[in-house]
C-alpha positions in Angstrom: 6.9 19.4 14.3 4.3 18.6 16.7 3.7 15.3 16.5 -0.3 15.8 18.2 -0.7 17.7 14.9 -2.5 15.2 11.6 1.2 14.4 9.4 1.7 12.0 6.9 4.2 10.6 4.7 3.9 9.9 1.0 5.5 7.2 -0.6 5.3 6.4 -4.0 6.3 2.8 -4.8 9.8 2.0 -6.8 10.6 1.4 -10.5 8.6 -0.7 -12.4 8.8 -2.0 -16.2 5.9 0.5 -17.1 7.0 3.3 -14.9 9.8 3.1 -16.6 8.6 3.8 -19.9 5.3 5.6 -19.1 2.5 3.3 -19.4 -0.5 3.9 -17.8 -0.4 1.4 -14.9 -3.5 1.6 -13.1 -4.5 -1.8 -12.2 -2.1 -4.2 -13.7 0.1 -5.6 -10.6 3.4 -5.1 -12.3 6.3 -6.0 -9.8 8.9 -3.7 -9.2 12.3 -3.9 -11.0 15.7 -4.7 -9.7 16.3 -0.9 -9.7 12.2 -0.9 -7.5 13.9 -2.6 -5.2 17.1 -1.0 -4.4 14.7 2.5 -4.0 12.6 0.4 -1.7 15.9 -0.5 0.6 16.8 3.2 0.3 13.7 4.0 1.3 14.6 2.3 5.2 16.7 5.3 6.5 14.5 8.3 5.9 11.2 6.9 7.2 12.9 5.9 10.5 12.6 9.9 11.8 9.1 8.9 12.3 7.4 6.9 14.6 4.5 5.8 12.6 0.9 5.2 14.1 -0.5 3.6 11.0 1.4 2.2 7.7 -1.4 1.5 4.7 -0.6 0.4 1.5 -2.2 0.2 -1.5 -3.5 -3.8 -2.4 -1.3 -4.0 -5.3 2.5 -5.5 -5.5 4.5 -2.9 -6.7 3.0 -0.8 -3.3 2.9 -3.8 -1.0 6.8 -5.0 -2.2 7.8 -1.5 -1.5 6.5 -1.1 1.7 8.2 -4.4 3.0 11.3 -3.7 1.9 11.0 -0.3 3.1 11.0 -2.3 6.4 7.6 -0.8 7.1 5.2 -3.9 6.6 4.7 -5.7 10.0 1.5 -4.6 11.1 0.7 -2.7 7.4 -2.7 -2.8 6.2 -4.0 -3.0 2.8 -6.4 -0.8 1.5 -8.4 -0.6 -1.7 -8.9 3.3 -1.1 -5.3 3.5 -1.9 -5.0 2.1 -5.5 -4.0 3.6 -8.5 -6.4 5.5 -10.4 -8.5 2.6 -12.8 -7.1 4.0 -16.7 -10.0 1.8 -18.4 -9.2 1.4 -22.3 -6.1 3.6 -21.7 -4.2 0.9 -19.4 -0.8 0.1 -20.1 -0.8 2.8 -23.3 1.7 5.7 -23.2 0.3 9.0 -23.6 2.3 9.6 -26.8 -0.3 6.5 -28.3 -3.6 8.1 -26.2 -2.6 11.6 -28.3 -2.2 9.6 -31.8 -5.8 8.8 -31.1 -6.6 12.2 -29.6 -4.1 14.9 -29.6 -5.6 17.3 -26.9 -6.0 14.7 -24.6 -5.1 15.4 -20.6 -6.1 12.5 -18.2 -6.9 15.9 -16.1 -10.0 17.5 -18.4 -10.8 14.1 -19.9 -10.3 11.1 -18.1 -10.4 7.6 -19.3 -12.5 5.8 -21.5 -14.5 3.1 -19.7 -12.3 3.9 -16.7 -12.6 5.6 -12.8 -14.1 8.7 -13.0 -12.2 11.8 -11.5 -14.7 12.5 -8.7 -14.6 9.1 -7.5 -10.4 8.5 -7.3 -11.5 12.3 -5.3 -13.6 10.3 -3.0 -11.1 7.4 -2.1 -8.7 10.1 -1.2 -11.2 12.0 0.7 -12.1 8.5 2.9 -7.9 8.2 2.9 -7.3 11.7 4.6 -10.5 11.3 7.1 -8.8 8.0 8.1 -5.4 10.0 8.7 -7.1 12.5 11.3 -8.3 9.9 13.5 -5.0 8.4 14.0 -2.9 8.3 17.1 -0.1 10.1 15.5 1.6 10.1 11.8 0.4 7.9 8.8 2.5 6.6 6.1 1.1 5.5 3.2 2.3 3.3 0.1 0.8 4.1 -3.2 0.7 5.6 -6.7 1.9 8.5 -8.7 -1.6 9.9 -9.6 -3.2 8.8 -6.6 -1.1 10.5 -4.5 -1.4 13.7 -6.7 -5.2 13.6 -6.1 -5.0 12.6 -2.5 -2.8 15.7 -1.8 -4.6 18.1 -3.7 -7.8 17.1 -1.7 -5.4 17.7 1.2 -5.5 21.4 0.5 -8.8 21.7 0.2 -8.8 21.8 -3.4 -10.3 19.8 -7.2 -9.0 16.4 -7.3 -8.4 17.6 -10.9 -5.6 20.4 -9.0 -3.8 17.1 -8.8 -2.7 18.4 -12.3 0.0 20.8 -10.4 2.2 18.2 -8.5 4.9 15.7 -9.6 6.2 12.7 -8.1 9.1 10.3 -8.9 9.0 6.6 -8.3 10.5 5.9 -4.6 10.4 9.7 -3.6 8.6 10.7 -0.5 6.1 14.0 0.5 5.2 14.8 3.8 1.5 17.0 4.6 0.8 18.4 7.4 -0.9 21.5 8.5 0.4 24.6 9.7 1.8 24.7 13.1 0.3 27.8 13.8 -2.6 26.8 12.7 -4.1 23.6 12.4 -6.9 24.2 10.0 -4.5 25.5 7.2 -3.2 21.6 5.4 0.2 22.2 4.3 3.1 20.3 2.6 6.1 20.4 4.4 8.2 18.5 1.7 7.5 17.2 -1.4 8.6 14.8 -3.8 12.1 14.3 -2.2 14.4 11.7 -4.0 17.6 12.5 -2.1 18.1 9.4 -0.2 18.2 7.5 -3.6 21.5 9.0 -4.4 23.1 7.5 -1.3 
């Protein structure tokens, strides 16, 4: 891959109590689990093909905890853009409890009661990917499951609701770039890879 071309690396963080079970964790600061942490250390190997210009992280522990012990945190920087998406009412509640209160509800077509609207988790990524094409070279990034979604999905150009159409396990990484061809087609080159977690 070219390496002049705009690339980065997705990294969602490792295991934690909630993300075990599948509790909305937006912005409770859970840390990660003994498991988090042995995906974190897993994590060291696979990022070193790259020679990162700029390692963010989202402000919150699970992210931050990951990222060190993915040996990436000397010279990371925090930013806020990079949170999780703010769940409101529906923090820390499994969507099997959000359906007992209403059955047809998708975070997708109807967000979350006193929570961050669509649209603006749309904007942070939007800030997130302008960032990424004015570095010096490829950008990893630390963050969250539905974050990450949205951030992508803005990557191709489409809704941050189309975040809807991708999947990612805890301590997996994605890569997007664009196609070498042609650099105003964004592209994912891989997605959602857990392999080195079986090592």
């Amino acid at each position: 891959m070219n390496q002049s071309l705009p690339l980065v690396v997705l990294v969602r963080h490792g295991e934690t109590a909630w993300s075990r079970t599948g509790h909305h964790t937006g912005r409770t600061d859970l840390p990660l689990l003994e498991e988090g942490r042995q995906m974190a250390l897993k994590l060291r190997e696979p990022l070193r093909q790259w020679d990162f210009a700029a390692v963010w992280t989202s402000p919150l522990r699970r992210a931050i905890d990951t990222c060190e012990l993915a040996n990436q945190g000397h010279g990371a920087e925090q930013r806020a853009d990079l949170t999780e998406w703010d769940y409101g009412t529906f923090e820390g509640k499994t969507k099997a409890e959000i359906r007992a209160l209403d059955p047809d509800w998708v975070i997708w077509k109807k967000g979350v009661p006193g929570g961050e609207k669509i649209k603006d988790v749309g904007l942070r990524a939007d800030r997130i990917i302008a960032g990424i094409y004015k570095a010096k070279g490829p950008v990893l990034l630390f963050s969250h499951g539905h974050l990450l979604r949205v951030l992508t999905a803005r990557w191709l150009g489409l809704a941050p609701t189309d975040g809807r159409l991708f999947v990612l396990g805890t301590g997996s990484i994605s890569v997007l770039t664009v196609h070498q061809d042609d650099a105003n087609q964004p592209v994912i080159q891989r997605w959602n890879d857990t392999h080195h977690l079986n090592k």
